[in-house]
C-alpha positions as CSV (number, residue, x, y, z in Angstrom):
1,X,73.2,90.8,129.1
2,X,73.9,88.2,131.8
3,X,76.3,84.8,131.1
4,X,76.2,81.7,132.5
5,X,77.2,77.8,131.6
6,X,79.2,79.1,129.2
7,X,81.0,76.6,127.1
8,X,84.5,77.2,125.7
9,X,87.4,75.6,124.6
10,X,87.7,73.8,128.0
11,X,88.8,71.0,128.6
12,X,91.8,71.9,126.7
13,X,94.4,74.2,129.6
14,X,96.8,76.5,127.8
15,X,99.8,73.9,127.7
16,X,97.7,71.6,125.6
17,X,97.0,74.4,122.9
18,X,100.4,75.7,122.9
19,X,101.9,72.3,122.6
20,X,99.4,71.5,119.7
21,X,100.8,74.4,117.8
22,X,104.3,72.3,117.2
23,X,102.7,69.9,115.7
24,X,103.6,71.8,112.0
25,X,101.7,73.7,109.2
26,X,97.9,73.9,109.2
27,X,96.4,73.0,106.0
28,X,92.4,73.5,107.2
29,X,89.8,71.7,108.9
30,X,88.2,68.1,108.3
31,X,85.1,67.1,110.3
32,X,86.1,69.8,113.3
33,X,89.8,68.5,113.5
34,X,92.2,70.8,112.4
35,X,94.6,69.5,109.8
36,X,98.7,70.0,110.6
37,X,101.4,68.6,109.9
38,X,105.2,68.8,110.9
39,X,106.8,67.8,107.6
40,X,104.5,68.8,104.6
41,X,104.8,66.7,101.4
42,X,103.1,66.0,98.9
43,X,102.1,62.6,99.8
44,X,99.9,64.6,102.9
45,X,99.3,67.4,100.7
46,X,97.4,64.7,98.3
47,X,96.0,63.0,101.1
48,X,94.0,66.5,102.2
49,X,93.1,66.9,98.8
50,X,91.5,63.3,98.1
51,X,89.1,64.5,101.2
52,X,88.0,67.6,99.2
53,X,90.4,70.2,100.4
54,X,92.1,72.6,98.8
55,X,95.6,73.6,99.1
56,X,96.5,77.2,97.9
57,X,99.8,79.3,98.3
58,X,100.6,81.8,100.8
59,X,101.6,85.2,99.4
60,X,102.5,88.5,100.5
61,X,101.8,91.7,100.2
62,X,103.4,93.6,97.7
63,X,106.1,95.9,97.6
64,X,104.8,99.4,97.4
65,X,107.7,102.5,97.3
66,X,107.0,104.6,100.1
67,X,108.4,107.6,101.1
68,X,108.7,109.4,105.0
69,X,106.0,111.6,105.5
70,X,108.4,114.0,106.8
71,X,110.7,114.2,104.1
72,X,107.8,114.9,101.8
73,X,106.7,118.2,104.4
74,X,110.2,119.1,104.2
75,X,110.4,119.3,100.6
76,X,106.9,121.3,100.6
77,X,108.4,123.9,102.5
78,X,112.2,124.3,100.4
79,X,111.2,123.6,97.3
80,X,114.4,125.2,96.2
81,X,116.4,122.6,97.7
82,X,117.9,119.1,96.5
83,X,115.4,116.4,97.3
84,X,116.3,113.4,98.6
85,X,113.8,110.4,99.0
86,X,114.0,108.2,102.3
87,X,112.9,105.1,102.3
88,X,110.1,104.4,105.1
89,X,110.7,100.7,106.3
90,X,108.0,100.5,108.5
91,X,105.4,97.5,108.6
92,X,102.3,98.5,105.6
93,X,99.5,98.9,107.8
94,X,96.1,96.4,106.3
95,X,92.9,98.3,106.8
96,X,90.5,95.4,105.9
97,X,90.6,92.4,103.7
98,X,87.2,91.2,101.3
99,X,86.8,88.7,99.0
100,X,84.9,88.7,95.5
101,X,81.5,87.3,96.3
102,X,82.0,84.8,93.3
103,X,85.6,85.0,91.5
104,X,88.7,84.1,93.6
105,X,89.6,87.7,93.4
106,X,90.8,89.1,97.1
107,X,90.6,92.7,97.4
108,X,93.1,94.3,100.3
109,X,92.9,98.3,101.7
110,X,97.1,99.3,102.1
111,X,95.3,102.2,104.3
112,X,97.7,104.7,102.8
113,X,98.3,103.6,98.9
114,X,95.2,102.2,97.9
115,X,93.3,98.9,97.4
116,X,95.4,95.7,95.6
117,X,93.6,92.8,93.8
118,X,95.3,89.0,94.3
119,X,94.1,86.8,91.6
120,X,94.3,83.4,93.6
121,X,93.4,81.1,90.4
122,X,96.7,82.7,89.1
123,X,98.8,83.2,92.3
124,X,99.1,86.5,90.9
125,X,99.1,90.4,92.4
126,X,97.3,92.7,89.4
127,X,99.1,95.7,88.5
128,X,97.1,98.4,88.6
129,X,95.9,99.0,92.0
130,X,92.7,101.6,92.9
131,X,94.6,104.8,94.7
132,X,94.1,108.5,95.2
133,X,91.7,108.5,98.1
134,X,93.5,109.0,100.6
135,X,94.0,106.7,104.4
136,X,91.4,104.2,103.7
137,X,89.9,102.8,107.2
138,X,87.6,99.5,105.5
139,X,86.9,98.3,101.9
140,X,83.8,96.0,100.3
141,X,82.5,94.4,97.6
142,X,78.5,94.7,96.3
143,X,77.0,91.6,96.7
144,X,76.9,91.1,92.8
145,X,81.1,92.1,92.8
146,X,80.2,94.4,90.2
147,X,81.3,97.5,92.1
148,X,83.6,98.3,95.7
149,X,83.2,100.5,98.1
150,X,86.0,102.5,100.4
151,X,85.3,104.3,103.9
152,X,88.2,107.1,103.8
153,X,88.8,109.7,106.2
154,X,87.4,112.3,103.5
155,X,84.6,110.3,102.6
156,X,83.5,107.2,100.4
157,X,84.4,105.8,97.5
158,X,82.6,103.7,94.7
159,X,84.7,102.0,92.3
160,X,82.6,100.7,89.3
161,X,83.4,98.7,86.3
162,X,81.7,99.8,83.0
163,X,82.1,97.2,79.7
164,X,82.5,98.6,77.1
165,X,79.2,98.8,74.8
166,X,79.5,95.9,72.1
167,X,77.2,97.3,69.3
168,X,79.0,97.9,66.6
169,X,82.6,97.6,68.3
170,X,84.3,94.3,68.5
171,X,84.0,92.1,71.2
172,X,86.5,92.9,74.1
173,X,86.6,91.8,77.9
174,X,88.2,95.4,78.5
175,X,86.5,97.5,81.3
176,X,86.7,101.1,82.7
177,X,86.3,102.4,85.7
178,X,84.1,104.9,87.1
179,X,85.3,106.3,90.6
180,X,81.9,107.7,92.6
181,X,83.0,110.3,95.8
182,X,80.5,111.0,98.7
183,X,82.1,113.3,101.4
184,X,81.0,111.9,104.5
185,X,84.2,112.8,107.0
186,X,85.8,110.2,109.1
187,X,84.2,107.4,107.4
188,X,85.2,104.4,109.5
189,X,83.4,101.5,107.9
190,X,80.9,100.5,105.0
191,X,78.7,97.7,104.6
192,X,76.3,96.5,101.6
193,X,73.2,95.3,102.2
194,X,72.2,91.8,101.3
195,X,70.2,92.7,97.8
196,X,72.4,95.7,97.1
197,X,70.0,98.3,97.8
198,X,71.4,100.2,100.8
199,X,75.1,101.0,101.9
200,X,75.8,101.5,105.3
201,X,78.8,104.2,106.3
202,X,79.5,104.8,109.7
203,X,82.0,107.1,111.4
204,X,83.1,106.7,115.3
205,X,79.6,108.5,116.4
206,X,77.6,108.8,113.2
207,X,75.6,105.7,110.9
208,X,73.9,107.3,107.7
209,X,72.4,105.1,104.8
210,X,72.6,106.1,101.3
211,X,70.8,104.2,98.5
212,X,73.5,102.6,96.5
213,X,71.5,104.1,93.3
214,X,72.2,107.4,94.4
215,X,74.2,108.3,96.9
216,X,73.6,111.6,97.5
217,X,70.4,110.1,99.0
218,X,71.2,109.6,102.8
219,X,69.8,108.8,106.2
220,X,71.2,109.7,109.4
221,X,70.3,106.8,112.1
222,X,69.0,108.8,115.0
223,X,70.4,106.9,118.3
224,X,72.6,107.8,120.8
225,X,75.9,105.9,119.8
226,X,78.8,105.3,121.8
227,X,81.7,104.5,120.1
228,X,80.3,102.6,116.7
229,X,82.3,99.2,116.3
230,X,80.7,98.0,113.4
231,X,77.7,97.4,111.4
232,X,76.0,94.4,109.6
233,X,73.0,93.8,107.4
234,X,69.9,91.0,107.8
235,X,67.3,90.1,105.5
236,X,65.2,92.8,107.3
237,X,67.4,94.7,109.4
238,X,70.5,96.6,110.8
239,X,73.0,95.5,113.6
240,X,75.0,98.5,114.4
241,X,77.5,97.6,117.6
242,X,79.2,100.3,119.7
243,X,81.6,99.9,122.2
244,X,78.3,99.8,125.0
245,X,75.9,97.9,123.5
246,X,74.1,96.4,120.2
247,X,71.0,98.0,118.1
248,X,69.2,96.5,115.8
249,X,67.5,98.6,113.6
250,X,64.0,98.0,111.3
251,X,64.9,98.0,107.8
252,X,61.9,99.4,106.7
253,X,60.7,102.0,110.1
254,X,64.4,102.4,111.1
255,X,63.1,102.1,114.4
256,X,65.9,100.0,116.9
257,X,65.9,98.0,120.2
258,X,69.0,98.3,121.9
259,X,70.8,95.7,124.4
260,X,73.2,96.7,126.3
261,X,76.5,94.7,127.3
262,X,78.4,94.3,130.5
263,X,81.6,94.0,128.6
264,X,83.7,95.5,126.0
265,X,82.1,95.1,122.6
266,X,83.6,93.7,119.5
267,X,81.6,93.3,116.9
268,X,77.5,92.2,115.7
269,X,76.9,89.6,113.3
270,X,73.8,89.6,111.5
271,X,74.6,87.3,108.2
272,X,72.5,83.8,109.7
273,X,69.4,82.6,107.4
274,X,67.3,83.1,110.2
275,X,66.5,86.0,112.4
276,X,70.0,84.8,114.6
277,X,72.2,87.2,115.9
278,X,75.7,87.0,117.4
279,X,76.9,89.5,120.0
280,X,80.4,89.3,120.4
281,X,82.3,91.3,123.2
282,X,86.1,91.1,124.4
283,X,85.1,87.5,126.0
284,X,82.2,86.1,125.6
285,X,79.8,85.2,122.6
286,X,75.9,85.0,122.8
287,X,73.3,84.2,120.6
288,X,69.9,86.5,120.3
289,X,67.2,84.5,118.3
290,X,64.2,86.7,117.4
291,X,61.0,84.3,116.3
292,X,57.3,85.5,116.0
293,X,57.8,89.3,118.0
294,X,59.5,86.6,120.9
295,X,63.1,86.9,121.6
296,X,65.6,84.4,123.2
297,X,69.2,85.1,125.0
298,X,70.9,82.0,124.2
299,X,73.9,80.5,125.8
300,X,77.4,82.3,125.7
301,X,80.7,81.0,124.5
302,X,83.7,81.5,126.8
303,X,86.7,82.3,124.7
304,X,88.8,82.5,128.4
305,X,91.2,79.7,128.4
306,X,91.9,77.6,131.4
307,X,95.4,78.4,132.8
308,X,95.3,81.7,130.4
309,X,94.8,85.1,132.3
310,X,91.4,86.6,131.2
311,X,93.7,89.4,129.9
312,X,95.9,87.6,127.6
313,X,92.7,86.4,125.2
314,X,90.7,89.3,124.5
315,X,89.6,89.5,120.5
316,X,89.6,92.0,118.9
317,X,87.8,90.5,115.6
318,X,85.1,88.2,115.0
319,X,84.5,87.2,111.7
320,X,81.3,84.5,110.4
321,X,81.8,82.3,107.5
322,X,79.4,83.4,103.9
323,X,78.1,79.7,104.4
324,X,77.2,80.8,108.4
325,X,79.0,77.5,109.5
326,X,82.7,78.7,111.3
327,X,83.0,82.1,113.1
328,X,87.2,82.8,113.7
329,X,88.3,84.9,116.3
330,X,91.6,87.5,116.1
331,X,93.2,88.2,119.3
332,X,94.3,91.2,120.8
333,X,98.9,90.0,121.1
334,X,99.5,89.3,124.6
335,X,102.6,86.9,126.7
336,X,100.6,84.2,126.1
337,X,101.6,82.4,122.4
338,X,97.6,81.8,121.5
339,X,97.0,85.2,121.1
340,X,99.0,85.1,118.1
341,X,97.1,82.7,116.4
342,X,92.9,82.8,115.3
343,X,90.5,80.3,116.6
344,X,88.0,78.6,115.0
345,X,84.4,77.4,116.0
346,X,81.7,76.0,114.5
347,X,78.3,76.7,114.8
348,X,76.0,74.3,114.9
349,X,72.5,75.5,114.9
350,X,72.5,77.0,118.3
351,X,75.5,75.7,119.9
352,X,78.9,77.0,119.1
353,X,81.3,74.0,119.3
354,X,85.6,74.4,119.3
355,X,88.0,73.3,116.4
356,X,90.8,74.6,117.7
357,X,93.2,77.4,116.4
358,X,95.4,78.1,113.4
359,X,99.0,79.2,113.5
360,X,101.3,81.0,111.0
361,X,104.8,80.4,110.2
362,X,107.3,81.4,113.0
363,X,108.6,84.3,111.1
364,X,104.8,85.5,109.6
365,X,104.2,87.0,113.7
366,X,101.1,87.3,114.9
367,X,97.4,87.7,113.4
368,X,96.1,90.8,112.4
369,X,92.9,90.0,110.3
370,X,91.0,87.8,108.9
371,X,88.1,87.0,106.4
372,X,86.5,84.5,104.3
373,X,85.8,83.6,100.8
374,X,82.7,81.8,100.0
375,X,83.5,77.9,98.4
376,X,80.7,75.3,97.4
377,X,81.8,73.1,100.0
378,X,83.3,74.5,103.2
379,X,85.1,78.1,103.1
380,X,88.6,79.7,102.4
381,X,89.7,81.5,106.0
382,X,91.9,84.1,104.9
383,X,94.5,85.6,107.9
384,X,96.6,88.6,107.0
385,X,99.7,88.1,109.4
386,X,102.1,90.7,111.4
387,X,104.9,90.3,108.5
388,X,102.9,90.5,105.6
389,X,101.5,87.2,104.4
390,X,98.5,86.0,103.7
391,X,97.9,82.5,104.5
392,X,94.7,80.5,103.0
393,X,93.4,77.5,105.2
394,X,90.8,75.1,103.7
395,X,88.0,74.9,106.3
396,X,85.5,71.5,105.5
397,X,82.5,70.3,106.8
């Protein structure tokens, strides 16, 4: 994979970003401007609003009790003795953030103590959390949000929700769940695919594909795989991205074509209308378009900043909007104060044009995720943040 002309966020240097990042709280995006202000009222809140936006409240994480994992070996082995619980203060650690495809229902993976639902309509945390599965590593929903699915280090998980039959019983909205297992060790990751038919689990070496129907009906992708990165689903096909290169896989033959990469790789993102793909490494991204059995290396995007050591803006996440429109980019914390923050680019057929980037709160630190949530105009951009909030930024277009 070769680079060349690459555009980027030039000419912006790295004292003009940082210095835009004073100018106060980001509300979203209007027309590729990004929307902050220094004071927030409700005179500018309003203002936002009368151009479509929406304005929704940050929230945090909730408190969940946790004991020291020490303590709790301790009290394995003297069983006999007076227990005492110790508090473990330490930072929750997010596995992966994912949005209802169609309610504002955000689903986030506490690694060790289970997934928690935030009903945004409400600005509300629901009680009852989905737990007892053990370090979960990635969560998502089924593209009709009837059902979730976990990669744990035991295996994965399928949480269903049954209504209850109506018949002769009275009408209730009440639901059960039904909690599928599937040992498949190490899991690292799970992706749907686009009509619900296949689910995609990947450790660090191993992809296998179970119908999502039956799971106990797999595939093992046959490949030589580096480290695996991640995976995405097309229309007709599979993007699985390791830490050397990119395979795209035939939905139906499961035959793949591989491309290597000169750099570090990030992610693959497969979810464009057409046959688009976006290869995204530690610094660059670069379009493969795929028409007629012809393909076509496209142009890459720079995300180096002038005056910024190459070093000091490596992502670490790529993430495209549902609507295919913004990609947002999480950066590995460096010196520099931009790695902190996610930037934002829109795509525009084949070009990939620069907003700009969005900052948290001083106290929130830096960015450690981020995700979308599909809107009829625009998209919600999600960013889960060192201290525990979540922060919502209205992105229109």
């Amino acid at each position: 994979m070769s680079f060349g002309g690459c555009p980027s966020f030039r000419p912006n240097t790295i004292a003009d970003l940082i210095e835009e990042q004073n100018h106060g709280l980001v509300l979203g995006e209007y027309e590729l401007q990004i929307v902050r202000f220094r004071n927030l009222d409700d005179q500018k809140i309003a203002m936002f609003r009368s151009l479509g936006g929406l304005v929704e409240k940050s929230t945090e994480i909730p408190n969940v009790r946790r004991n020291s994992q020490k303590r709790k070996y301790a009290d394995d082995l003297f069983q006999d003795e007076e227990k005492e619980e110790i508090e473990d203060t330490r930072p929750m650690k997010i596995s992966a953030l994912s949005w209802h495809p169609f309610k504002p229902r955000l689903a986030v993976a506490v690694r060790e103590y289970g997934i928690y639902f935030y009903d945004q309509s409400n600005e509300i945390w629901e009680n009852e959390p989905y737990a007892d599965m053990g370090p979960i590593n990635d969560i998502e929903f089924g593209p009709l949000g009837s059902c979730i699915a976990a990669a744990c280090e035991d295996g994965i998980y399928i949480w269903r929700a049954r209504q209850q039959p109506r018949g002769d019983f009275p009408e209730s909205d009440i639901s059960s769940l039904h909690k599928s297992f599937f040992k498949f060790r190490g899991a690292q990751g799970v992706r749907f695919s686009r009509c619900g038919r296949h689910l995609c689990g990947w450790t660090k070496g191993v992809v296998r594909i179970f119908s999502a129907s039956d799971m106990s009906d797999s595939v093992k992708l046959h490949s030589t795989f580096s480290t695996i990165k991640d995976c995405d689903f097309h229309d007709c096909g599979l993007l699985v991205s390791s830490d050397k290169a990119f395979n795209l896989y035939n939905c139906d033959t499961w035959q793949y074509k591989a491309y290597s990469s000169v750099r570090p790789v990030v992610t693959g993102i497969a979810g464009f209308p057409s046959s688009m793909y976006l290869f995204a490494t530690d610094q660059y991204l670069q379009w493969l378009m795929l028409k007629d059995d012809q393909e076509e290396i496209g142009m890459a995007f720079d995300l180096s900043i002038p005056g910024a050591h190459a070093d000091d803006m490596r992502s670490k996440q790529v993430s495209l909007s549902p609507c295919a429109s913004r990609v947002a980019v999480v950066y590995h914390v460096s010196d520099c104060p931009l790695s902190r923050s996610v930037a934002i680019i829109s795509v525009e057929k084949t070009m990939l044009v620069p907003v700009g980037f969005i900052h948290g709160q001083e106290d929130w630190g830096e960015a450690l995720q981020c995700t979308f949530r599909s809107l009829r105009r625009g998209t919600m951009l999600t960013i889960f943040w060192a201290s525990g909030t979540i922060s919502f930024h209205h992105l229109l277009h």
